[in-house]
N, CA, C and O of each residue as an XYZ file, in Angstrom:
368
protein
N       0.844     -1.178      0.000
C       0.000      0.000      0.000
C       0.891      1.244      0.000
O       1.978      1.355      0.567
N       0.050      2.442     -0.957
C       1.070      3.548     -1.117
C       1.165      4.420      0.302
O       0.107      4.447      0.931
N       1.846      4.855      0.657
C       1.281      5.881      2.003
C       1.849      7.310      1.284
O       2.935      7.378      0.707
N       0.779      8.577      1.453
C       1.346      9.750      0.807
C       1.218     10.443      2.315
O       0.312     10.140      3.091
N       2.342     11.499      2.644
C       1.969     12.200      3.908
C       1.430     13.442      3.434
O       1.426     13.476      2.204
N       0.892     14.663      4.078
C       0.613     15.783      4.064
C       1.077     16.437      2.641
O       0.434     16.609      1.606
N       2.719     16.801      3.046
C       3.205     17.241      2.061
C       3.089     17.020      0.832
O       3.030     17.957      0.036
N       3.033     15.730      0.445
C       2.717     15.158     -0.970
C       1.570     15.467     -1.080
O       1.174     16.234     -1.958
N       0.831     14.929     -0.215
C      -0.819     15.348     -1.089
C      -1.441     16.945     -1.070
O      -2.417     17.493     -1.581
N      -0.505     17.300     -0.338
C      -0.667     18.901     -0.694
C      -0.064     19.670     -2.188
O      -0.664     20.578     -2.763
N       1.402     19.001     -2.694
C       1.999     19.142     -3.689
C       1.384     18.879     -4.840
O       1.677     19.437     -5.897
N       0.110     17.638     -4.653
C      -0.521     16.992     -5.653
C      -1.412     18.461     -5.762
O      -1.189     19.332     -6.602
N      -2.452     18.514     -4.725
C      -2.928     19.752     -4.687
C      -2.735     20.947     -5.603
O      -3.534     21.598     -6.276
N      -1.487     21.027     -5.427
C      -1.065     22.048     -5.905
C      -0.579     21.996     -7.586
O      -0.443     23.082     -8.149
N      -0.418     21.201     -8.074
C      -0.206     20.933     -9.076
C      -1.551     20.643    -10.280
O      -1.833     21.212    -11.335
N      -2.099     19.628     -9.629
C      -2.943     18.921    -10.455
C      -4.709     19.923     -9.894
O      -5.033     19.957     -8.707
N      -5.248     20.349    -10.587
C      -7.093     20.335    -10.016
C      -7.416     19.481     -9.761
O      -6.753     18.450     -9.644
N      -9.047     19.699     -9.513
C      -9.770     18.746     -9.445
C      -9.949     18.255    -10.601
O     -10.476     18.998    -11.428
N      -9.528     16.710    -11.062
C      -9.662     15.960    -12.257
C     -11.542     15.405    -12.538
O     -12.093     14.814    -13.467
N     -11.970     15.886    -11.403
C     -13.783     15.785    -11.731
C     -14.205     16.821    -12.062
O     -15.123     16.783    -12.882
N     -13.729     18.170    -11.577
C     -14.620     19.155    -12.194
C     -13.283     19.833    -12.396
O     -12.674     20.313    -11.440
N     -12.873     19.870    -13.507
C     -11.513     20.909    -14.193
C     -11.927     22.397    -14.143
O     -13.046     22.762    -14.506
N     -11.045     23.182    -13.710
C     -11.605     24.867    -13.942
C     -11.734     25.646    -14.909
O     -10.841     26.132    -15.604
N     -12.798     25.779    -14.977
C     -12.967     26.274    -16.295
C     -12.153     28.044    -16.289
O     -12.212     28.720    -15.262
N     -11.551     28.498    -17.379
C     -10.987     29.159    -17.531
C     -11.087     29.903    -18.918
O     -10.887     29.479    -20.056
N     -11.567     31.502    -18.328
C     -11.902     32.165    -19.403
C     -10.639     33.047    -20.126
O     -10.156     34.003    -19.519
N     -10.301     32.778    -21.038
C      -9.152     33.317    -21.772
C      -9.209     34.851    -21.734
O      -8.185     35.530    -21.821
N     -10.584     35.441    -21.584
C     -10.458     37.018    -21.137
C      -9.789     37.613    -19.824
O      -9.209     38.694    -19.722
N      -9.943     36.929    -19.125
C      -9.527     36.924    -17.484
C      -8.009     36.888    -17.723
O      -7.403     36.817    -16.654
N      -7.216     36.917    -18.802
C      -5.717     36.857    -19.378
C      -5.553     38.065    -19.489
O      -5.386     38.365    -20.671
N      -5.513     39.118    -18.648
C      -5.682     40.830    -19.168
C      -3.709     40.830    -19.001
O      -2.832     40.153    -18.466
N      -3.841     42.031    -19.830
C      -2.278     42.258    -19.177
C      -1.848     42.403    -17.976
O      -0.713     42.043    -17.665
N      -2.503     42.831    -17.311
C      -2.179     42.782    -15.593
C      -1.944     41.546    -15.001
O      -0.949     41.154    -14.391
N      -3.205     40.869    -15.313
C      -3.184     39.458    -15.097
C      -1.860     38.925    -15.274
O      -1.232     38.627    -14.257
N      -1.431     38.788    -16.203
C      -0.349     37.811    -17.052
C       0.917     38.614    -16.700
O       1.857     37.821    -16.643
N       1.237     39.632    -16.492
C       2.174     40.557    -15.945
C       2.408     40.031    -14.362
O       3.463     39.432    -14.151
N       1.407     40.239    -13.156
C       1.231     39.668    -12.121
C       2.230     37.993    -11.827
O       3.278     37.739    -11.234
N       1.130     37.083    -12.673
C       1.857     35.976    -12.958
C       3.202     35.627    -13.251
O       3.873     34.999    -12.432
N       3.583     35.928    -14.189
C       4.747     36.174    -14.607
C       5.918     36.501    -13.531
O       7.041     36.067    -13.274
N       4.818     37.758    -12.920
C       6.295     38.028    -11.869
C       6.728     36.924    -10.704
O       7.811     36.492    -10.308
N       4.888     36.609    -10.240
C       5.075     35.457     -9.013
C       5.967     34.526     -9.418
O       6.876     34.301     -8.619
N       5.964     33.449    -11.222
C       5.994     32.724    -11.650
C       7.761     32.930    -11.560
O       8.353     31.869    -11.362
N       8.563     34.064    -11.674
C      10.122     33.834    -12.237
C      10.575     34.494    -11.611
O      11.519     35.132    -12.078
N      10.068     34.786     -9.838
C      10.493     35.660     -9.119
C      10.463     34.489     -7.798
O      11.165     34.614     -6.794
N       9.508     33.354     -8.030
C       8.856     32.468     -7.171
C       8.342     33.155     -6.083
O       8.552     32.492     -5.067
N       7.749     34.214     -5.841
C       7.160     35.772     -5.253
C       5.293     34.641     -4.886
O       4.206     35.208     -5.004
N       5.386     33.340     -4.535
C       4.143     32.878     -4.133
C       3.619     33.734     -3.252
O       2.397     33.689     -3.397
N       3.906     34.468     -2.439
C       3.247     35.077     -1.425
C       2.289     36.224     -1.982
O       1.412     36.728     -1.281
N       2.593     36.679     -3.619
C       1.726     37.692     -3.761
C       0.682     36.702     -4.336
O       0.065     37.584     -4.933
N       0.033     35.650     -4.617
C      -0.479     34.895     -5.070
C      -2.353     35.321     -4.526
O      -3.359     34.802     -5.009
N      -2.312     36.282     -3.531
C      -3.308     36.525     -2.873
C      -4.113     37.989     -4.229
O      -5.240     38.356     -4.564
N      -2.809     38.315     -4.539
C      -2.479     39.870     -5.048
C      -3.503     39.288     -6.562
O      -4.629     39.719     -6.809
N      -2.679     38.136     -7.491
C      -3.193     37.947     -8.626
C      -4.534     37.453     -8.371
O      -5.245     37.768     -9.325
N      -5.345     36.649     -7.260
C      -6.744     36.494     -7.452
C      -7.601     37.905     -7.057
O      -8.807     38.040     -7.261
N      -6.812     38.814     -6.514
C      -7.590     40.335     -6.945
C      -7.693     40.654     -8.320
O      -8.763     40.899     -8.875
N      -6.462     40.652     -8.933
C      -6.534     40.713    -10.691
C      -7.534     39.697    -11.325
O      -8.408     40.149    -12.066
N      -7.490     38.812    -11.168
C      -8.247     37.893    -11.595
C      -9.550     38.452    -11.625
O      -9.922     38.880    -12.717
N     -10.797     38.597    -10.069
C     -11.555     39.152    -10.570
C     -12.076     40.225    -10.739
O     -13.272     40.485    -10.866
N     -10.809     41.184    -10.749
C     -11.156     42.634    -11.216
C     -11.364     42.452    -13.400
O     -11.833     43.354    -14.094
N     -10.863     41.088    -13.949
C     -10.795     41.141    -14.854
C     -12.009     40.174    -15.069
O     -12.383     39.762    -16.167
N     -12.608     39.853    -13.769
C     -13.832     39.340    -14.786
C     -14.110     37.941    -13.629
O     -15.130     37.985    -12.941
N     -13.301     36.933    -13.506
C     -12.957     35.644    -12.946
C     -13.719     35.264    -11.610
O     -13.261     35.333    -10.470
N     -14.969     34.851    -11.994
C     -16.152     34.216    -10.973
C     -15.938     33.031    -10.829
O     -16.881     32.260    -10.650
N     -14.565     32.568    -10.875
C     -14.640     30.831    -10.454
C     -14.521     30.398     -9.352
O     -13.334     30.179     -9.111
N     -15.171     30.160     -8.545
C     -14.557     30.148     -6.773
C     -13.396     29.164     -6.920
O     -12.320     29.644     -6.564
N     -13.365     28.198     -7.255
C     -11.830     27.637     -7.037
C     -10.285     28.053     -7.691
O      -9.218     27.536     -7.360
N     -10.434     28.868     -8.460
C      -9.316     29.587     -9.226
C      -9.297     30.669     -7.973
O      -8.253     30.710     -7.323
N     -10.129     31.343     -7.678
C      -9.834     32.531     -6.254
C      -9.509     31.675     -5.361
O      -8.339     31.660     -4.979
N     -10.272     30.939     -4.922
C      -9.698     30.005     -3.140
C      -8.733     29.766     -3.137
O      -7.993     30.033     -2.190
N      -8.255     29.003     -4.491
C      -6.884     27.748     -4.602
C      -5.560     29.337     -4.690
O      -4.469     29.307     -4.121
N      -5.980     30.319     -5.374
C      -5.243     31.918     -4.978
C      -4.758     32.313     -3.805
O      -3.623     32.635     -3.455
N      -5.793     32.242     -3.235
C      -5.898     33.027     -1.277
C      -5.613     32.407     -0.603
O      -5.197     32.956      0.417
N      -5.597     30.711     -0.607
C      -5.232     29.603      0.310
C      -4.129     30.029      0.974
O      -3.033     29.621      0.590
N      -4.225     30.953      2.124
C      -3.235     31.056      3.265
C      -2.288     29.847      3.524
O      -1.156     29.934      4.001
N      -3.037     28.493      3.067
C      -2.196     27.347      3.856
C      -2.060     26.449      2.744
O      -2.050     25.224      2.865
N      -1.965     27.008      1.769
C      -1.919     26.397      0.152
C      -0.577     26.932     -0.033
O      -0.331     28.129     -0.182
N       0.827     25.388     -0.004
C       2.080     26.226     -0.304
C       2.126     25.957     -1.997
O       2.113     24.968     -2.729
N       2.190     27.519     -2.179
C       2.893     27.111     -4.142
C       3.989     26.748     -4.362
O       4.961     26.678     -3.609
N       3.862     26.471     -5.538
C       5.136     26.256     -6.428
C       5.371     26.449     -7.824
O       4.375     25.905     -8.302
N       6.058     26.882     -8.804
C       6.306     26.590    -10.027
C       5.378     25.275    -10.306
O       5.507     24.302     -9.563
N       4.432     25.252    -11.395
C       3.444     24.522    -11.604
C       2.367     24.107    -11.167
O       1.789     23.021    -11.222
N       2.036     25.559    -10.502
C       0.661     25.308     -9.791
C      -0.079     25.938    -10.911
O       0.043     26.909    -11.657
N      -1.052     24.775    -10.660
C      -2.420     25.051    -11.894
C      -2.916     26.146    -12.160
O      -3.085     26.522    -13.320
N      -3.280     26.944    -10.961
C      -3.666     28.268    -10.875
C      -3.278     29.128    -11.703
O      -3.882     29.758    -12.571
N      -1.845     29.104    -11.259
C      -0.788     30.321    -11.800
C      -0.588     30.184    -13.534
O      -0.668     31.042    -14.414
N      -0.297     28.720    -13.593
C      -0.438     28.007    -15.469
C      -1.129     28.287    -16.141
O      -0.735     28.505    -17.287
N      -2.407     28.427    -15.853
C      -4.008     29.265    -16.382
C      -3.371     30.697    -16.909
O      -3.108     31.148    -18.023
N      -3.274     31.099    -15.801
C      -3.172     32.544    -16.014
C      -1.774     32.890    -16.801
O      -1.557     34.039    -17.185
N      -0.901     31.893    -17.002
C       0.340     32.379    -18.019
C      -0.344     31.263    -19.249
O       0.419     30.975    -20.171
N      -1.393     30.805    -19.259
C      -1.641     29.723    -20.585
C      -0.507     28.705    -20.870
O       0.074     28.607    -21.951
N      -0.301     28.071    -19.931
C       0.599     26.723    -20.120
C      -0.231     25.777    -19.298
O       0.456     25.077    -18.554
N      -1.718     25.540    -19.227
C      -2.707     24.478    -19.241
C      -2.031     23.542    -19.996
O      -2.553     22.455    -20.245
């Protein structure tokens, strides 16, 4: 039997969505701010402003509650290849 602890299944978390209900993602919600934002978290590894881009998000439109939550998750650690952030630079 596999055993995953915390960390891993938080990493999974963080990587992968929910594979039952995928987030849907509106290519308008890609404003320049948006993708500017990203970008910086993304090659700065600056996760902590990660709170900052789900303000951009729905100042540009972005009513998805799990694209904002999986954003704001105080106790959600990122990383380079979090789904979230991939959306918003379009490397889905």
């Amino acid at each position: 039997m596999i055993r995953f602890g915390f960390g891993t299944l938080a990493l999974i978390h963080e990587i992968f969505p929910n594979p039952f209900a995928p987030p849907r993602f509106d290519p308008a919600w890609r404003t320049a701010d948006v993708v500017a934002l990203a970008r910086g978290i993304y090659d700065d590894r600056a996760f902590e402003r990660m709170p900052i881009l789900a303000d951009a998000l729905q100042e540009a439109g972005c009513d998805n509650a799990d694209i904002l939550a999986h954003c704001r998750d105080a106790n959600q650690v990122h990383v380079r290849g979090c789904w979230a952030l991939d959306l918003c630079l379009g490397l889905e």
